[in-house]
C-alpha positions in Angstrom: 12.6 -0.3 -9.3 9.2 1.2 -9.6 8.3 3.8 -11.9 5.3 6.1 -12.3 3.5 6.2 -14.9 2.6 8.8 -17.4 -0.4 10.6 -16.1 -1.7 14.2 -15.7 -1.2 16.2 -12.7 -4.4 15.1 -10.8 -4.1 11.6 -11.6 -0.1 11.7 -10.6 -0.6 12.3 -6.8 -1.7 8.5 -6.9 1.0 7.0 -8.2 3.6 9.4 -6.5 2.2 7.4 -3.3 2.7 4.0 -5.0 6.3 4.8 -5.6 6.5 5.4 -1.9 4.5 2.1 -1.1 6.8 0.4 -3.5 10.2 1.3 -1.6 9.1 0.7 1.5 8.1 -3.3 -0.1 11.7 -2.8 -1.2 13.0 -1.9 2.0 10.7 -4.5 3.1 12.0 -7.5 1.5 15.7 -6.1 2.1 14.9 -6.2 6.0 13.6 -9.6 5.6 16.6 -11.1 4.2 18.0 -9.8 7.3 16.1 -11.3 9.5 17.3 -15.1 7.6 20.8 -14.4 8.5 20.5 -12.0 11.8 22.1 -13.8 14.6 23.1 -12.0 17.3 21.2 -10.1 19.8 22.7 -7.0 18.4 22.0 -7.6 14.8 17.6 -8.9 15.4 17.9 -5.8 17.4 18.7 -3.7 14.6 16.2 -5.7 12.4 13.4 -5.1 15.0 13.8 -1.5 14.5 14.1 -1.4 11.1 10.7 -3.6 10.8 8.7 -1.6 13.6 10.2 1.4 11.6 8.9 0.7 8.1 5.5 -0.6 9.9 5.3 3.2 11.2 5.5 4.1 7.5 3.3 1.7 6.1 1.1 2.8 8.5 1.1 6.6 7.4 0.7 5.9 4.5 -1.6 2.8 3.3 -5.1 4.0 5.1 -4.8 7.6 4.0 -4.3 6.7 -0.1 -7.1 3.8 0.2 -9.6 6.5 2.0 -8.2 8.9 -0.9 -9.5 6.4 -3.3 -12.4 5.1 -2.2 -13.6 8.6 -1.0 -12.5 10.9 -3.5 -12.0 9.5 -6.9 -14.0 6.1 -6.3 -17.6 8.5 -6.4 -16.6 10.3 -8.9 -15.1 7.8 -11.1 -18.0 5.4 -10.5 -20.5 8.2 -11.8 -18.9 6.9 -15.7 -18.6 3.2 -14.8 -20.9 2.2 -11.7 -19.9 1.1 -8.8 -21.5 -2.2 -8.3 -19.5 -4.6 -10.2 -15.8 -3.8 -12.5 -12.9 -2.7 -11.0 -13.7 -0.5 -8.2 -15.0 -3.1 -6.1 -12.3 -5.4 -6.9 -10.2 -2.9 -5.7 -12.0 -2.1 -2.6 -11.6 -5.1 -2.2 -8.1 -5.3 -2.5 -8.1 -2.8 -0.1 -9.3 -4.8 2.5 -7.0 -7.6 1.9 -4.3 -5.9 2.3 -5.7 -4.1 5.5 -5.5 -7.9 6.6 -2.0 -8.8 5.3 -0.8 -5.7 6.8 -2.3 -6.8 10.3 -0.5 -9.9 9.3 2.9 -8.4 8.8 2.2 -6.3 11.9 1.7 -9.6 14.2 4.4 -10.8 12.9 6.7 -8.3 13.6 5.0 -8.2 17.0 6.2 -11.4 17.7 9.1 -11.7 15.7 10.0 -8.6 19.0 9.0 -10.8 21.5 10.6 -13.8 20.8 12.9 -14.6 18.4 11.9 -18.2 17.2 12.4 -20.2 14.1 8.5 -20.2 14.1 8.4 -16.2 14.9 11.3 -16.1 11.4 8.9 -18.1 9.4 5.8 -16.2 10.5 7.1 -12.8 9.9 8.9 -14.2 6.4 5.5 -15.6 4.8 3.6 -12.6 6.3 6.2 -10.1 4.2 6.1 -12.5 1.3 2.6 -12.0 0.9 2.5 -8.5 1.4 4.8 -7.6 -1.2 3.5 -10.2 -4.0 0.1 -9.0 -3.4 0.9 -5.3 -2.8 3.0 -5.3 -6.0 -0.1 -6.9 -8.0 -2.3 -4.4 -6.9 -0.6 -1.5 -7.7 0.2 -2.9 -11.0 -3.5 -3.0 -11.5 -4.2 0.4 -10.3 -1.3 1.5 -12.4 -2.4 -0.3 -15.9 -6.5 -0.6 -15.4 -7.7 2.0 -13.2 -5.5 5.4 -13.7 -5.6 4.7 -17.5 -9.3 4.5 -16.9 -9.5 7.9 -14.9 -7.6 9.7 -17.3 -9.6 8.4 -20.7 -12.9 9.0 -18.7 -13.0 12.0 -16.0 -13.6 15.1 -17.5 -10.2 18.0 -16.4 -12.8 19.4 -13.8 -14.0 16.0 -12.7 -9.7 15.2 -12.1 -9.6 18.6 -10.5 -12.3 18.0 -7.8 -10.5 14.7 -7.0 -7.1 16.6 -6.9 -8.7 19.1 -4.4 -10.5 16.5 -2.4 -7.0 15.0 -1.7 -5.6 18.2 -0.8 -8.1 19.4 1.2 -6.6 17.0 3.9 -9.2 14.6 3.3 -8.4 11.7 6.0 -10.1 8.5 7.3 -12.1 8.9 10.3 -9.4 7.8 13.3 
């Protein structure tokens, strides 16, 4: 089970969307060993809408918090420690693998919909495998290197202009 942690107000609203991100991998890798044992028709129905459910809420949720990062804190943030080399291009990068993985999972699920094959189980199993493991790593990062970072460095009115950024609706351009 994933747990927060211990951050101030303006900081938190980051890792209250990890513990989302985290049950869904939870949910993930529940639905998963579902689809190892699902035979029926009935049953990989049930698991197809499960998965094309909790790729709706991956999907809500991933592109907004890495466009919350990168456009809201990473500027700020990157005014103390650059932005060139360190961690916030490592985790814009990050970012963009697991915009990949996540097309991954999705064209997996995709298929796993169309046709339910032993190749279409496999491909859908390693695609949520490395989802999760890498998903899990990087918010372990974030969690232990960069929001212990934001909170020793940002200024309370630096953390506040973040804070508002984010709840000014700031979105990614659709």
């Amino acid at each position: 089970m994933y747990h927060a942690p211990q951050l101030t107000s303006e900081v938190m609203a980051f890792a209250k969307e990890h513990e989302k991100t985290m049950k869904h991998c939870e949910q993930l890798q529940q639905i998963i060993e579902k689809v190892n044992t699902a035979l029926s028709p009935l049953e990989q129905s049930q698991v197809i809408m499960d998965l094309n459910q909790l790729e709706l809420d991956f999907g809500k949720e991933l592109e907004p918090h890495y466009y919350n990062e990168e456009e809201a804190l990473f500027p700020i943030l990157g005014q103390h420690i650059g932005t060139t080399s360190g961690i916030i291009p490592d985790i814009i990068n990050e970012h963009e693998t697991l915009r990949t993985l996540f097309q991954q999972l999705q064209f997996g699920i995709h298929s796993l919909g169309n046709q339910w094959t032993i190749d279409h189980v496999n491909l859908v199993n390693q695609a949520s495998q490395q989802f999760i493991s890498f998903m899990t790593k990087h918010i372990e990062k974030e969690d232990k290197e960069l929001y212990p970072q934001v909170e020793s460095l940002l200024s309370i009115e630096e953390k506040r202009q973040v804070y508002y950024k984010l709840y000014a609706n700031v979105k990614p351009v659709q």
